[in-house]
C-alpha positions, 0 to 999 in steps of 0.5 A, spaced: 459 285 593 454 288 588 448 291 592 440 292 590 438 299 590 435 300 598 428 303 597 424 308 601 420 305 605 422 298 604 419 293 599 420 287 596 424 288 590 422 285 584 427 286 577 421 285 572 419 291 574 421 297 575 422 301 582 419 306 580 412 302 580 412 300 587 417 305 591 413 312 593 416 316 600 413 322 604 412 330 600 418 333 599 421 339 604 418 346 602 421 353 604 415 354 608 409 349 609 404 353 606 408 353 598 405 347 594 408 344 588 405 346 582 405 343 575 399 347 572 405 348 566 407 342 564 400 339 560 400 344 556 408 344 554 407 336 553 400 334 553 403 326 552 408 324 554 408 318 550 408 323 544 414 326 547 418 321 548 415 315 543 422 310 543 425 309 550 423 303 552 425 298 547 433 298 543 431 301 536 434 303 530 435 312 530 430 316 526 434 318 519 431 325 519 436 325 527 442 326 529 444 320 534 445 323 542 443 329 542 448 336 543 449 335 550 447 328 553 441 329 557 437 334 552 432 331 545 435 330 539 436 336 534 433 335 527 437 335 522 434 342 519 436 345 525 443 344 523 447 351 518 452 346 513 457 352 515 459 350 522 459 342 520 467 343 520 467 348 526 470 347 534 469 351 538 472 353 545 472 356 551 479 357 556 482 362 560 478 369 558 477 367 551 474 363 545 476 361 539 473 357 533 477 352 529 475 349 522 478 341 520 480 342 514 483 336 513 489 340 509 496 338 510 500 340 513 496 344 518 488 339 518 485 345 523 485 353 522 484 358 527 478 362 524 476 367 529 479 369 537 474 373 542 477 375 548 471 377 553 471 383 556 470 382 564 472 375 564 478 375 566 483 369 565 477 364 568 474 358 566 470 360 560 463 355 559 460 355 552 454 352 549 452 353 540 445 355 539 444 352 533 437 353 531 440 361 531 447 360 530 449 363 536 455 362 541 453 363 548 459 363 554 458 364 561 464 367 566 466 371 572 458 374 572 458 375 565 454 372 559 456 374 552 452 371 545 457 372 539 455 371 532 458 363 532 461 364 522 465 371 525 465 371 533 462 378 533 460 380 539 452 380 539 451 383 546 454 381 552 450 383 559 453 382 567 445 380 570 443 384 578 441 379 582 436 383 587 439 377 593 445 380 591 452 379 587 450 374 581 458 372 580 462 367 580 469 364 575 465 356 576 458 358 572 454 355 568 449 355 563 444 350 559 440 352 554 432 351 552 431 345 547 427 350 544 433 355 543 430 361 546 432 362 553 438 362 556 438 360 564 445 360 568 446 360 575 451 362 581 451 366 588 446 362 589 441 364 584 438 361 578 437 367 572 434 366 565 435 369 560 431 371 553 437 368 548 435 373 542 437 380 547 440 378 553 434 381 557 432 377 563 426 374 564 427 371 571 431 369 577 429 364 583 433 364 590 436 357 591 441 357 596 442 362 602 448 360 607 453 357 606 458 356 600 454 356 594 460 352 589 457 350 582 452 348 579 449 343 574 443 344 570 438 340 565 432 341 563 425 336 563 418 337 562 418 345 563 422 344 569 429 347 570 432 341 574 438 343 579 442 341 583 447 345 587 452 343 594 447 337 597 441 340 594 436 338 588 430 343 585 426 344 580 424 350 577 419 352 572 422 354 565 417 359 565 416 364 570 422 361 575 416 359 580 421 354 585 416 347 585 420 343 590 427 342 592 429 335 596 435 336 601 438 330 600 438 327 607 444 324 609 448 325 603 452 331 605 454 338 602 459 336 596 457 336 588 451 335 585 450 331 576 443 331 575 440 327 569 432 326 567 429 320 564 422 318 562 421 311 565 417 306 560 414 299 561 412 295 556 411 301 551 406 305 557 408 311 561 410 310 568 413 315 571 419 322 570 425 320 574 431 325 576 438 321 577 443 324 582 449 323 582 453 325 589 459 323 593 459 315 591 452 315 591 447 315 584 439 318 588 432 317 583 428 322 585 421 322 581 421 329 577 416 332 578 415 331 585 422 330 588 420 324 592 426 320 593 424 313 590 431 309 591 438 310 591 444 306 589 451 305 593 457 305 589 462 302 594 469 302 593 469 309 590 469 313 595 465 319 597 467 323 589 464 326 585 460 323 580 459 324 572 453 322 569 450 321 561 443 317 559 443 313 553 434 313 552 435 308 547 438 303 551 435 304 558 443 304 560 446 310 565 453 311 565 456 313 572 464 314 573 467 317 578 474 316 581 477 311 576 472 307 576 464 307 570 459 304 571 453 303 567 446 301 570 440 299 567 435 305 568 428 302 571 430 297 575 438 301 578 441 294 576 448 294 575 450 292 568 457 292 568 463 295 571 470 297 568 476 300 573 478 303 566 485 299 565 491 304 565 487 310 566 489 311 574 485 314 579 482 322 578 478 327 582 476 330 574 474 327 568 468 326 563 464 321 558 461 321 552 457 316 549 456 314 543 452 308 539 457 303 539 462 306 545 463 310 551 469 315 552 471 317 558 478 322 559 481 323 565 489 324 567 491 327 561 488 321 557 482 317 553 478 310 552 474 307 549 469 301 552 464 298 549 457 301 551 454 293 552 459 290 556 463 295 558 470 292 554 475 296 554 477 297 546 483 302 546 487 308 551 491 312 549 495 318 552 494 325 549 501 328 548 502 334 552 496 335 556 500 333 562 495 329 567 489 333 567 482 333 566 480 332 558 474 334 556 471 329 550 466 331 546 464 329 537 464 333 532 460 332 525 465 334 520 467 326 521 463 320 523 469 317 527 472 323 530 473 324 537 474 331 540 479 331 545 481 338 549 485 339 555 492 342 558 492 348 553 490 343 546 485 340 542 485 334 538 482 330 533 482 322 535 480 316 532 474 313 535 476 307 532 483 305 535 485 312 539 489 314 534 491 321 534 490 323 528 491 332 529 493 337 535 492 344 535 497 347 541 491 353 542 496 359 542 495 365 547 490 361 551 494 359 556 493 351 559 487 351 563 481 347 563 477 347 557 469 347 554 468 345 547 462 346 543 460 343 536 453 343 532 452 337 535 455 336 543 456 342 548 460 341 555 456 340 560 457 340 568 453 333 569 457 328 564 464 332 566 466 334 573 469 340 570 468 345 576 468 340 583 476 339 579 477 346 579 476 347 586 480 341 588 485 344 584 485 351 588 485 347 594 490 343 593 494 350 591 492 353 597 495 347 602 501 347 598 502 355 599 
């Protein structure tokens, strides 16, 4: 039976309003006593946030001048301005030490072509994470400690660095990277430290310690309100995006050492501000954390998953946060964490990996070498389809702009281009010399991220797998 969020300390629960008003809990835990939370930055990036984010709490129709939902799920919309009409048609992805970039053609008999292939020099044949800088037409890639920005309309190489940490190794084959909303800094993190980077350059600005025992796994990065927030093996903290001052940091008491998603929000009630929210997502639980101080407002059980990783996207015109971790989505209602509706996702199995996308209408979610479609108000299951040749594995499900009704689909060693209105695959591309591992795909208006795909945790529970077999 559905449970009511437990709140910290215990209040009465009112649905009308949200739990963010009422709840509060003691200051985060810090590295030394002495350290206090600074926030001196944030008025002067966003000196009103009701300005920043004018239409969050009522259901409203997206301005024209916007591109609906963002590159990756969690960031403001891109204007249209921002967009070069050259890489409309362009897929990008990352696999196996390599990049490439496709351009739909919609000719027969061959819809896509390969238009440039980078092999990155250092990378290895590891997992590559890729991200378009559209505002500079930059693509930016991530693998095995190093960091390459190509020229996205030829794949020239425009610099490419391997970054020291003074901590020690600054390496890792599950790395990360989000890029600013203003498409200046590039920040990435692994070995336990979080670097940022001039995007322009590849010069760095600076780099912040977050984890110093233990085993440092992978990394989820969002950003909100001149903060880097972060989450990393049972921990959550927030870093100022300009000078990598760490402003707090929340053990997560309680809920073990395992992946972490993380997704901000800004809550509003009745069209005035209340507060800035971090959902996080952590072994069959979703946590509220206020933003800007770390305090743990209330957390939300999701029974019957088990302890597994989770996989979050918020839809900020809706109040609705997507939640799907093992089999089973869940879409909840961000200001008062009640539970909307559940799907256990027919015919889609049982997984450790998969990814959602969302939509205006609908929610996508691949995984075991398939993809559906549920709508995004009720959760119905409109269509499933299994994607020929990609086996059982994790599909990376994003958009493209070269077609409103096109869905992109990567997985096993393909891309294909799928029907948003009725699953049907409409073209495959078998991606030759890239091998069939796992893939990131990055288009003028989606980029893989490590938040709403549990990529990385799926990688290292298939490397675990194989390590008991052998």
């Amino acid at each position: 039976q559905l449970q009511s969020p437990q709140l910290y300390p215990q209040v009465q629960y009112t649905p009308s309003v949200p739990v963010y008003v009422q709840a509060y809990s003691q200051p985060p835990p810090y590295d030394q006593p002495q350290q206090l939370a600074s926030y001196s930055h944030i008025p002067q990036l966003y000196p009103s946030p009701q300005q920043q984010y004018p239409q969050v709490v009522t259901q409203v129709a997206p301005s024209p001048d916007s591109v609906l939902y963002s590159p990756h799920a969690q960031s403001l919309p891109l204007k249209k301005d921002d967009l070069n009409p050259k890489l409309n048609n362009f897929i990008f992805v990352g696999t196996y030490g390599k990049i490439r970039a496709l351009e739909v053609t919609n000719a027969r008999p061959s819809p896509v072509r390969t238009v440039w292939t980078e092999e990155l020099k250092g990378a290895g044949y590891r997992m590559v994470h890729i991200h378009l800088n559209s505002k500079r037409d930059h693509l930016l890639g991530v693998t095995n400690g190093n960091i390459y920005c190509l020229e996205a309309l030829t794949g020239r190489k425009l610099w490419q660095t391997k970054p020291t940490s003074q901590f020690g190794l600054f390496e890792s084959d599950l790395m990360t990277l989000l890029l600013t909303l203003d498409g200046s800094q590039l920040i990435s993190a692994a070995s336990g430290t979080v670097i940022a980077l001039n995007e322009s350059n590849g010069k760095q600005i600076w780099q912040c310690r977050v984890s110093t025992v233990g085993k440092y796994g992978s990394f989820a990065l969002t950003e909100h309100k001149g903060m880097v927030l972060v989450g990393n093996e049972g921990y959550v903290y927030a870093i100022n995006i300009l000078t990598g001052q760490l402003i707090w940091k929340n053990g997560l008491s309680g809920y073990g050492y395992g992946p972490i998603s993380v997704a901000a929000y800004t809550v509003f009630q009745n069209g005035n501000y209340v507060c800035d929210i971090c959902f996080v997502g952590t072994k069959g639980y979703i946590l509220a954390l206020d933003a800007l101080t770390g305090n743990t407002r209330c957390n939300v059980n999701l029974d019957g998953t088990g302890y597994h990783p989770v996989a979050m996207s918020i839809a900020p015109l809706s109040n609705s946060l997507y939640a799907v971790t093992y089999g089973e989505i869940r879409c909840y209602n961000t200001q008062t964490m009640n539970i909307v509706w559940k799907s256990n996702l027919p015919g889609m199995g049982y997984a450790y990996g998969h990814s959602i996308l969302l939509t205006e209408m609908y929610v996508f979610v691949g995984m075991n070498g398939k993809v559906t479609a549920l709508l995004a108000s009720n959760g119905k299951q409109v269509w499933s389809n299994s994607l020929p040749g990609s086996g059982y594995g994790l599909v990376t499900v994003g958009k493209s702009s070269c077609m409103q009704d096109l869905l992109i689909c990567a997985g096993g060693g393909f891309v294909y281009g799928v029907s948003m209105i009725n699953g049907r695959v409409l073209w495959k591309d078998g991606l030759k010399d890239m091998g069939y591992s796992e893939i990131t795909v990055s288009t003028t208006i989606f980029n893989t991220d490590f938040n709403s795909t549990t990529l990385p945790q799926y990688i290292e529970q298939k490397r675990e797998e194989n390590k008991h077999s052998s």
